[in-house]
VMD Tcl script that builds the backbone (N, CA, C; Angstrom):
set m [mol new atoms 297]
animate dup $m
set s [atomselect $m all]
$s set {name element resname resid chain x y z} {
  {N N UNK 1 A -68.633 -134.989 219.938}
  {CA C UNK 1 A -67.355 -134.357 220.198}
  {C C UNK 1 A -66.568 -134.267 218.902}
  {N N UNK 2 A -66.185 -133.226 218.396}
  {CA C UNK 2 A -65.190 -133.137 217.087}
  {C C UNK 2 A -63.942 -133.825 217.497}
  {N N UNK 3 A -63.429 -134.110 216.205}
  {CA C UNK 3 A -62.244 -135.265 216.989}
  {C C UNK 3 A -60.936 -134.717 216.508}
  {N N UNK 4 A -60.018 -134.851 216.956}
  {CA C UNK 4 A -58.383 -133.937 216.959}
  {C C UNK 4 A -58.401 -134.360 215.265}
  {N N UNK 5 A -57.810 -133.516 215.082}
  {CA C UNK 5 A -56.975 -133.625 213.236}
  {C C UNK 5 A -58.689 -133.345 212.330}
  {N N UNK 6 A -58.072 -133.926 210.680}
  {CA C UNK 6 A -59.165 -133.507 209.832}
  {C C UNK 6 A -60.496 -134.316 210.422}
  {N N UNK 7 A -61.621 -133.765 210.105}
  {CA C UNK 7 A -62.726 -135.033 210.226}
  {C C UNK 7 A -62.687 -136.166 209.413}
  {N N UNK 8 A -63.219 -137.390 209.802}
  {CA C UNK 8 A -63.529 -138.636 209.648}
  {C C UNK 8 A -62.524 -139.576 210.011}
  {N N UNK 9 A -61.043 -139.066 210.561}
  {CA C UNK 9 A -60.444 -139.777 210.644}
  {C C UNK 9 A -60.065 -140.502 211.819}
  {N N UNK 10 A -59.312 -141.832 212.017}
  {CA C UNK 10 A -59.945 -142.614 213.351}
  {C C UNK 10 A -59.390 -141.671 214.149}
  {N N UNK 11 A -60.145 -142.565 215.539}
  {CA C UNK 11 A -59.933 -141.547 216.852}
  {C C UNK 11 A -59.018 -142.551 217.643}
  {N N UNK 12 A -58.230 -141.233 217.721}
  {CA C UNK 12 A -56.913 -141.751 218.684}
  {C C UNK 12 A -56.748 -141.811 219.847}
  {N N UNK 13 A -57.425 -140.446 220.666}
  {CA C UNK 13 A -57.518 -140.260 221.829}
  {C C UNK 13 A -58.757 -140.406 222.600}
  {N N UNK 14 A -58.932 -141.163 223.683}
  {CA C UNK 14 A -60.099 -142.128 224.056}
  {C C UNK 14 A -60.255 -141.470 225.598}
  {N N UNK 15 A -59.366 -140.388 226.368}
  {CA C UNK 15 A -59.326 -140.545 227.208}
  {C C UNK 15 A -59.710 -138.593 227.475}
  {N N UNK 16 A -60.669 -138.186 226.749}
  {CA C UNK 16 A -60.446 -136.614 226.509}
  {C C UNK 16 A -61.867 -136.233 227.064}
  {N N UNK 17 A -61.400 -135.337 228.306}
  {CA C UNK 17 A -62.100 -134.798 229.276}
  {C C UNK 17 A -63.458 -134.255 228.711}
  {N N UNK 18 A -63.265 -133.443 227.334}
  {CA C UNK 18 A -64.631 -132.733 226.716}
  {C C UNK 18 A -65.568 -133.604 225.723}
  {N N UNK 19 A -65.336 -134.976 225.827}
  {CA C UNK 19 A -65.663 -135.932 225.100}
  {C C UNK 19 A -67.155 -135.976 225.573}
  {N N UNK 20 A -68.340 -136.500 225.053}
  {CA C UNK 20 A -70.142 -136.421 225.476}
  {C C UNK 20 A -70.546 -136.944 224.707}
  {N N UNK 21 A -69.996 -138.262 224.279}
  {CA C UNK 21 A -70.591 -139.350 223.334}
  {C C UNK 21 A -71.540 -139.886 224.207}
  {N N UNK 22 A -72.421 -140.116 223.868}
  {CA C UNK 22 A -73.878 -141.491 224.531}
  {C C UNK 22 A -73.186 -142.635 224.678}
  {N N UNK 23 A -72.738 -143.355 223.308}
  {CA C UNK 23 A -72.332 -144.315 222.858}
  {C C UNK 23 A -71.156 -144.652 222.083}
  {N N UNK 24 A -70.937 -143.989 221.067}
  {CA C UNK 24 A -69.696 -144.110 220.826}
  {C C UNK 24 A -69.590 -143.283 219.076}
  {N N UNK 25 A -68.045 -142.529 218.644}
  {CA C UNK 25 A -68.249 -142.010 217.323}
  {C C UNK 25 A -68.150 -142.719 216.003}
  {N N UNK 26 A -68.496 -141.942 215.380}
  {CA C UNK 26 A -68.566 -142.728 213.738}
  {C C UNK 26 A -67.220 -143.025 214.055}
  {N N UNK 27 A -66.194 -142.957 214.764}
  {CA C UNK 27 A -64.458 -143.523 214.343}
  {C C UNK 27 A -64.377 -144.408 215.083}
  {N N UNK 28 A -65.110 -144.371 216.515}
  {CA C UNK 28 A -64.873 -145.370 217.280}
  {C C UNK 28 A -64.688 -146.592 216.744}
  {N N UNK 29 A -63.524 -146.858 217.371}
  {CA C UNK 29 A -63.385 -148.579 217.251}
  {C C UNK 29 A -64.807 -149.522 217.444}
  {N N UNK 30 A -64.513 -151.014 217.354}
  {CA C UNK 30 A -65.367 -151.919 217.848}
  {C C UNK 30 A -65.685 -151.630 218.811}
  {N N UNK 31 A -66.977 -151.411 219.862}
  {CA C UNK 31 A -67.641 -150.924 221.187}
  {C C UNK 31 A -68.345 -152.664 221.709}
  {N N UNK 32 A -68.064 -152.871 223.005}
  {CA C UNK 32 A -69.008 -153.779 223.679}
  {C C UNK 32 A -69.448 -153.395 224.899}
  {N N UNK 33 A -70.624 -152.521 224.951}
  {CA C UNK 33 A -71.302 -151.894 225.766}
  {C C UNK 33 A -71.669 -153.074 226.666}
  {N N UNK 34 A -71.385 -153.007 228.105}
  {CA C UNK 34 A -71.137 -153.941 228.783}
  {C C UNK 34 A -71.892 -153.384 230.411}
  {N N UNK 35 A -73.247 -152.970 230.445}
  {CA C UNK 35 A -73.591 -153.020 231.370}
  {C C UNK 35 A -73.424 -153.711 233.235}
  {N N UNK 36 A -73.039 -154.944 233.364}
  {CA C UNK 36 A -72.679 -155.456 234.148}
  {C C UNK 36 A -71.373 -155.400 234.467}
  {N N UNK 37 A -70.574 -154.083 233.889}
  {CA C UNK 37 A -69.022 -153.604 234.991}
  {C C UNK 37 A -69.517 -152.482 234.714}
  {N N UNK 38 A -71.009 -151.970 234.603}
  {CA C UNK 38 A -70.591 -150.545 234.218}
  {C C UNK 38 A -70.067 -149.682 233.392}
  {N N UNK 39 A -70.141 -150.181 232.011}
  {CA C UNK 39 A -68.843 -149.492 231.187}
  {C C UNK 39 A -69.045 -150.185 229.877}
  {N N UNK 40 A -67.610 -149.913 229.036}
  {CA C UNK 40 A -67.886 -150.152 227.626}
  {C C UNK 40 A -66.295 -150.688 227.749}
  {N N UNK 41 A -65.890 -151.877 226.750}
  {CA C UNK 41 A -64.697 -152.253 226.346}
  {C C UNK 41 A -64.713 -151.892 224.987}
  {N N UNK 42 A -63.283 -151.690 224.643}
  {CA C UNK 42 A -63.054 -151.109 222.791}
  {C C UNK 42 A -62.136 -151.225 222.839}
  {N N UNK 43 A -61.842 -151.397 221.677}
  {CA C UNK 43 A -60.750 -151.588 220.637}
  {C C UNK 43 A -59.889 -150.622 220.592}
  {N N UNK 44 A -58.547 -150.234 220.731}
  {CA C UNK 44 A -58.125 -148.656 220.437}
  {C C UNK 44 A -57.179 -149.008 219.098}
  {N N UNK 45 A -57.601 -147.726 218.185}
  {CA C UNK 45 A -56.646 -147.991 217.045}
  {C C UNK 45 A -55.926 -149.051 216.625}
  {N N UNK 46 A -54.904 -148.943 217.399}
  {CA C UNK 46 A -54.021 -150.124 217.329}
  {C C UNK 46 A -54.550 -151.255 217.614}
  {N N UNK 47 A -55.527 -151.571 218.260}
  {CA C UNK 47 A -55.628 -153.000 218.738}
  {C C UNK 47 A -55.728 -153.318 219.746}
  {N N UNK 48 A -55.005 -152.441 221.094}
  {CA C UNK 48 A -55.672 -152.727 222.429}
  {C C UNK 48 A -56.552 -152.488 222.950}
  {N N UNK 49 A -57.073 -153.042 223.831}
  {CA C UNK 49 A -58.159 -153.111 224.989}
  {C C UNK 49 A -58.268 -152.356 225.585}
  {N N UNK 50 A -59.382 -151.233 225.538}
  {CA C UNK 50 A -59.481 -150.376 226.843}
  {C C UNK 50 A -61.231 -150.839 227.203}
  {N N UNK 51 A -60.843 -149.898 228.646}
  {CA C UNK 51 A -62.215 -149.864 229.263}
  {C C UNK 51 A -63.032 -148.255 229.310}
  {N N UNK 52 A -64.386 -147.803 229.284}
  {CA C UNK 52 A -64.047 -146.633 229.548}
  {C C UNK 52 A -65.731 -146.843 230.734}
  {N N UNK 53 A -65.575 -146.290 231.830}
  {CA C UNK 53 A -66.751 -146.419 233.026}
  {C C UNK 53 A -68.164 -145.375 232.517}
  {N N UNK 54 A -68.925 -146.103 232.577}
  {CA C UNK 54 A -70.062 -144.981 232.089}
  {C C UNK 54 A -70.702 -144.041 233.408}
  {N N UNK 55 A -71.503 -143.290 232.734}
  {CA C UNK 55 A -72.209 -142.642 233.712}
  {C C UNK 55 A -73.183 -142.335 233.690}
  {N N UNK 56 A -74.154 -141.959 235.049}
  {CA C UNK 56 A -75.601 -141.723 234.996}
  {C C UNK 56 A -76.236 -141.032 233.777}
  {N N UNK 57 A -77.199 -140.728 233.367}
  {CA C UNK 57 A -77.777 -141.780 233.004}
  {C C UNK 57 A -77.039 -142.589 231.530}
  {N N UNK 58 A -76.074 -141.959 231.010}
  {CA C UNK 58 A -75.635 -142.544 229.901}
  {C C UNK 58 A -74.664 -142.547 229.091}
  {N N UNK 59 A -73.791 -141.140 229.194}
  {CA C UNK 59 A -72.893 -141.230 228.467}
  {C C UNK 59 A -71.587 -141.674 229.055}
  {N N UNK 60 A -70.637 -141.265 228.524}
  {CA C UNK 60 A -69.371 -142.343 229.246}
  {C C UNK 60 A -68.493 -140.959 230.100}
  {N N UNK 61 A -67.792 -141.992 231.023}
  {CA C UNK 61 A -66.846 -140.639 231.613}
  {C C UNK 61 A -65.369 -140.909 230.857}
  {N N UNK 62 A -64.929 -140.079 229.480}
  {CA C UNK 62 A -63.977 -140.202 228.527}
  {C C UNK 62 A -62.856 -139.989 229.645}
  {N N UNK 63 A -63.067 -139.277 230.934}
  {CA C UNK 63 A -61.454 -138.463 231.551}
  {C C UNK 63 A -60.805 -140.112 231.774}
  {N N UNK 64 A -61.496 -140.966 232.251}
  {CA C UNK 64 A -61.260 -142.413 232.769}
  {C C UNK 64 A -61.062 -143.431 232.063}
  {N N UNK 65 A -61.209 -143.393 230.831}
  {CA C UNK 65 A -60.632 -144.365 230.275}
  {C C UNK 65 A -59.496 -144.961 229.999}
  {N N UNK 66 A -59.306 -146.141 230.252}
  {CA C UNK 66 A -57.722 -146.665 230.325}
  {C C UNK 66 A -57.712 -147.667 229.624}
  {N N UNK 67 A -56.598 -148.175 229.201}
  {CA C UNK 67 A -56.200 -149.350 229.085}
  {C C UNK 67 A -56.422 -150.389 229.701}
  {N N UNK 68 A -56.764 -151.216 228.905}
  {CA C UNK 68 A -56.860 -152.665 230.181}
  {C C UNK 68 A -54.953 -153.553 230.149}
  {N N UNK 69 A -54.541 -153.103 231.397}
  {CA C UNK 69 A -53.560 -153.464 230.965}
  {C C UNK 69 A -53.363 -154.992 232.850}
  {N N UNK 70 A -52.235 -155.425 232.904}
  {CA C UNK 70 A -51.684 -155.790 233.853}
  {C C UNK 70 A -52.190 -155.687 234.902}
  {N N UNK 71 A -52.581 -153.887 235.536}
  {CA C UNK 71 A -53.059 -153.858 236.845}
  {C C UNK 71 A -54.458 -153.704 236.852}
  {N N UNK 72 A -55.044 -153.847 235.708}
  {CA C UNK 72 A -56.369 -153.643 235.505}
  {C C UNK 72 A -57.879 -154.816 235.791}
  {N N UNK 73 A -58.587 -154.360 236.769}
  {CA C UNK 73 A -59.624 -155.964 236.922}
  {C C UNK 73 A -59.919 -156.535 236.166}
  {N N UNK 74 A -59.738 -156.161 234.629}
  {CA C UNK 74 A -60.738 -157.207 233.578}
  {C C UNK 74 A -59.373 -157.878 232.749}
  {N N UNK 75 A -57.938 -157.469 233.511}
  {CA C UNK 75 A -56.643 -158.231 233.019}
  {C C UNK 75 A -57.035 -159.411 232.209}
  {N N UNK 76 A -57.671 -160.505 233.527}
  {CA C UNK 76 A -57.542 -162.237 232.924}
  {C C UNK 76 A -58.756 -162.165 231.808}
  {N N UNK 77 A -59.650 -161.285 231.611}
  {CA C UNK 77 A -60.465 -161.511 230.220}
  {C C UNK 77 A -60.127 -160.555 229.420}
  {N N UNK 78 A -58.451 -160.615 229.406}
  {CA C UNK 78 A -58.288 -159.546 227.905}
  {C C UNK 78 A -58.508 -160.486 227.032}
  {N N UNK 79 A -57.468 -161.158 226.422}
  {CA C UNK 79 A -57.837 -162.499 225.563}
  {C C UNK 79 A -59.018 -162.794 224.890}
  {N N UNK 80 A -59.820 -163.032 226.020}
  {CA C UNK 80 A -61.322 -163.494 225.231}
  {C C UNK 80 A -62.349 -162.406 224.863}
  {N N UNK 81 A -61.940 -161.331 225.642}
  {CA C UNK 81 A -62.436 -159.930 225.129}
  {C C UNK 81 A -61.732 -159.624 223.804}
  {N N UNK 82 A -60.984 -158.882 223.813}
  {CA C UNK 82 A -60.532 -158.847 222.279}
  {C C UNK 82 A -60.431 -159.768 221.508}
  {N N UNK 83 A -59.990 -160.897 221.495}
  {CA C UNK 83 A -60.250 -161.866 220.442}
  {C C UNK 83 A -61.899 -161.780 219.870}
  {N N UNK 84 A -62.527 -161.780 220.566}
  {CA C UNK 84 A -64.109 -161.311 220.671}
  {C C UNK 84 A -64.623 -159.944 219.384}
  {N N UNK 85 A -64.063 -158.983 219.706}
  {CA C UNK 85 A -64.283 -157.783 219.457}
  {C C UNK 85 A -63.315 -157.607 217.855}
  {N N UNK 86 A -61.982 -158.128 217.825}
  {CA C UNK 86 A -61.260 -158.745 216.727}
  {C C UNK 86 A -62.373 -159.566 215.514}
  {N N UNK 87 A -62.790 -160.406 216.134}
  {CA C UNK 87 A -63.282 -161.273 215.240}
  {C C UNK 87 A -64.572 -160.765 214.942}
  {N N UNK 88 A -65.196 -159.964 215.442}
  {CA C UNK 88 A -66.526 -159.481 215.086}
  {C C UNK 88 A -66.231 -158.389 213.896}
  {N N UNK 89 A -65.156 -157.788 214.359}
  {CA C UNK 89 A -64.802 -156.418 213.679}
  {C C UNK 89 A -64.587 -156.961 212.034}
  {N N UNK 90 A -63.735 -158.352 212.099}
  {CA C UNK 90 A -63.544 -159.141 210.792}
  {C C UNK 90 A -64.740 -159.573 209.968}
  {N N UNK 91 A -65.062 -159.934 210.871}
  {CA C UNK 91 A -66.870 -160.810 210.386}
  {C C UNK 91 A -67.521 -159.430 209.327}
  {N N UNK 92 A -67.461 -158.413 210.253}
  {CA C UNK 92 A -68.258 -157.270 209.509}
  {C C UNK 92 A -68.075 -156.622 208.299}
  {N N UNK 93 A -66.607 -156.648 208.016}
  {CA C UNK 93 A -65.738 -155.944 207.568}
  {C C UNK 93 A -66.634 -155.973 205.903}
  {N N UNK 94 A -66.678 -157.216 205.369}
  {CA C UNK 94 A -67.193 -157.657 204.216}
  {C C UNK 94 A -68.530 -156.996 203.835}
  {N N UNK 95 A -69.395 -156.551 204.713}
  {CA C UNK 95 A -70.704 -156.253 205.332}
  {C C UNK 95 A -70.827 -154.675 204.892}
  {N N UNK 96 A -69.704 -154.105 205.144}
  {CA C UNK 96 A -69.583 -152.962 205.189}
  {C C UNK 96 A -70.251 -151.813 204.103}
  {N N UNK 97 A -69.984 -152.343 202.754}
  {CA C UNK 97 A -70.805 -151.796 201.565}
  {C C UNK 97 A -72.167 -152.264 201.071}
  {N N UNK 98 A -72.487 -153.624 201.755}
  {CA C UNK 98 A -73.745 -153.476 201.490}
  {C C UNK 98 A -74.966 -152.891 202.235}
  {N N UNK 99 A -74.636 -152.180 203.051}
  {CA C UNK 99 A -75.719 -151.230 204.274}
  {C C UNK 99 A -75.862 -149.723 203.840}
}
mol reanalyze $m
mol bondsrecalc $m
mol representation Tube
mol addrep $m
């Protein structure tokens, strides 16, 4: 999916109907492809937690992605989810130029 504004730059909008990623874009945030809810948790720009529900056989349904916020089922593992996905993203960071 080409992404709003110039190319390469991060992706802002997570929730865009013509979206047909498999997995996720070169901008995408941190991804934890998470088979057992069905779905993928990420990082958005800023730092929050979303969820986005996948679909047969594989790519994601972008119209649905939300926030994990308050009224959301995976509420009580925001915390250890992002702290998770935070600290991996750090770990890597260093990593980055030698690949």
């Amino acid at each position: 999916m080409p992404l709003p504004g110039p190319p390469r730059q991060p992706r802002s909008i997570y929730n865009d109907p013509d979206c047909h990623c498999l997995a996720a874009c070169a901008s995408q945030p941190m991804t934890l492809l998470a088979p057992q809810i069905n779905g993928a948790l990420f990082l958005s720009y800023d730092g929050a937690l979303w969820y986005v529900p996948g679909l047969e056989p594989g790519p994601w349904d972008w119209r649905y992605a939300t926030p994990v916020d308050a009224s959301h089922p995976l509420f009580e593992a925001i915390d250890l989810i992002a702290d998770f996905l935070h600290e991996t993203h750090a770990g890597l960071l260093p990593l980055i130029h030698l690949l």
